[in-house]
N, C-alpha and C positions, 0 to 999 in steps of 0.2 A: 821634405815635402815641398814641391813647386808650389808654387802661390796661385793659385785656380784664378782660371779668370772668366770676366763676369758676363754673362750672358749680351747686355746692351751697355752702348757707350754711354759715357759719364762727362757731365757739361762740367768741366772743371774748371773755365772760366767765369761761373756765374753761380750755381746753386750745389752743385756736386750732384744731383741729383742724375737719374740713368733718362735716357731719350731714344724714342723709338726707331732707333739705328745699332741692329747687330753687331758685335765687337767681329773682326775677322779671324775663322778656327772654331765658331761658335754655333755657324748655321747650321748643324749636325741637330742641334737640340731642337730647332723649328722645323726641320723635315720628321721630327719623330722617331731620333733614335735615340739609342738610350735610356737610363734608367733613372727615374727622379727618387729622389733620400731628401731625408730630414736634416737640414745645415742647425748645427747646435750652437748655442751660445755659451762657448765654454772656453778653454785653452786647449790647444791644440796640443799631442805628444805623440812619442812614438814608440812603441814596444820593440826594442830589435836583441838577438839572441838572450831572452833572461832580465834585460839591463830597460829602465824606461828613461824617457829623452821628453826632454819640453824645449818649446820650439821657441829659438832665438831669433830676435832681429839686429843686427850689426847695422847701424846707421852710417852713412857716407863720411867719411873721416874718424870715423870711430874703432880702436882695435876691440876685434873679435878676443873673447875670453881664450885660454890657454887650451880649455877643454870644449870650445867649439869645432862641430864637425859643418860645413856647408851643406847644402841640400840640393843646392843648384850652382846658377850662374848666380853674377851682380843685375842687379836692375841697370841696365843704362840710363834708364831716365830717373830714377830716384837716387842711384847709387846705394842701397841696401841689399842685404843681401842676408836670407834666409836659411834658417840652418834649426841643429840640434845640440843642446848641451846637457850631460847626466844631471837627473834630480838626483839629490845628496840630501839623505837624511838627517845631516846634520847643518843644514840649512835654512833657518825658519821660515823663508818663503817659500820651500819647497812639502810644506807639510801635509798641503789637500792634497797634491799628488801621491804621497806616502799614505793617507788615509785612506786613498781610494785603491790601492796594492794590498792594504794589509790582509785582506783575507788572500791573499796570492795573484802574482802575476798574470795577467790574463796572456792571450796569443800573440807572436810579433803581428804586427800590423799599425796601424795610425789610428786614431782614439781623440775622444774629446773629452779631457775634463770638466766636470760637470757639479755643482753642488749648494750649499748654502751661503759659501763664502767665494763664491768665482760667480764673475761680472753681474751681481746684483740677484745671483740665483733668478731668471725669469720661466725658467719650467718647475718650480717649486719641488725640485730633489730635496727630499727630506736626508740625504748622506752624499758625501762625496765619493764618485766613482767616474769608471772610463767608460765613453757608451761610443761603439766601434764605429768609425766612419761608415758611411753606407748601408747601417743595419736594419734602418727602418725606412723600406720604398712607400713612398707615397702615390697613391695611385690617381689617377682622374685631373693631376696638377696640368694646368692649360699650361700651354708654349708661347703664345702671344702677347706679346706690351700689356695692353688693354686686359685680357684674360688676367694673364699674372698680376696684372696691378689688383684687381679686382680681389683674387681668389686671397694673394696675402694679404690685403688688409682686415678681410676675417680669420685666416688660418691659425692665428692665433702662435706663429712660429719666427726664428729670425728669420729663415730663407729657405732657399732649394739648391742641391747639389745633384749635379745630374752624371750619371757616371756612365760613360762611353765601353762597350766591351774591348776596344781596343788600349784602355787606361785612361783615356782624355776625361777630363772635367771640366763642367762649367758651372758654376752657380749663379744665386741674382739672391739679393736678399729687402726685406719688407723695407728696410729703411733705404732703399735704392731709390723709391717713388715717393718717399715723404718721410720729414722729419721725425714727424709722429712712431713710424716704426709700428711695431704690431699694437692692435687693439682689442684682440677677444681675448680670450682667456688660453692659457697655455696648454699643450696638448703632452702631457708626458709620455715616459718610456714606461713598458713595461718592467 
């Protein structure tokens, strides 16, 4: 999976925070196309024939594992470089992804794990499981700075993923506009 990029540039001299200057490839989302989804706070993976994949990062000067596959190109400017490697059941950090399989495989496609024990649990999943990229559109989510700064600090969610019918993505997530990150209460999945 390419690395989604983020709706508004990011002051990375100074606070990381995003500022009200479109990233370019992105203005698609402010003329109002496309589809806004629910950005989960999970680990990322991928279903492909049968077999599931969690999503690796190789750092710059770092050899990639034997059973890494790439997903893309290298970053030029970080020199990392995004990819996929088999969960292995006989791996103990690979065991919520195995928890979240065990009633069966779901469809190839890309997936967020999701649960008690992945990144602090903040949608309060009572089990570990995959919850499909793009499954849940969110409707009425504003497109502008201001708007969106606005609407996620109540949404109660990390962020927004906006899916182009062409395939492009763009996301922005709550802690883009402050540290704090979300403040209402979580909005789960069905």
């Amino acid at each position: 999976m390419k690395k989604i990029i983020s709706l508004f540039k990011r002051n990375y001299d100074t606070d990381h925070l995003v500022r009200n200057e479109v990233v370019p490839g992105a203005e698609w989302v402010l003329a109002g196309e496309g589809v806004a989804t629910r950005k989960w706070d999970g680990s990322c993976c991928l279903v492909q024939g049968g077999a599931l994949f969690k999503r690796y990062e190789v750092a710059r000067g770092k050899a990639a594992p034997a059973n890494f596959t790439p997903a893309g190109e290298t970053d030029p400017v970080t020199g990392k470089t995004q990819g996929w490697v088999a969960v292995d059941a006989a791996n103990p950090s690979d065991r919520y992804f195995c928890e979240a399989i065990a009633a069966g495989m779901p469809a190839d496609g890309t997936y967020e794990l999701v649960g008690p024990k992945v990144q602090g649990n903040p949608d309060a999943f009572g089990s570990h499981q995959l919850v499909r990229h793009g499954a849940l559109v969110l409707e009425g989510v504003p497109r502008d700075f201001d708007g969106l700064k606005a609407w996620l600090r109540t949404a109660g969610m990390e962020g927004v993923v906006w899916h182009h019918p062409d395939g492009r993505m763009v996301k922005i997530k709550a802690k883009d506009f402050a540290r704090s990150g979300r403040v209402a209460a979580p909005i789960t999945a069905a």
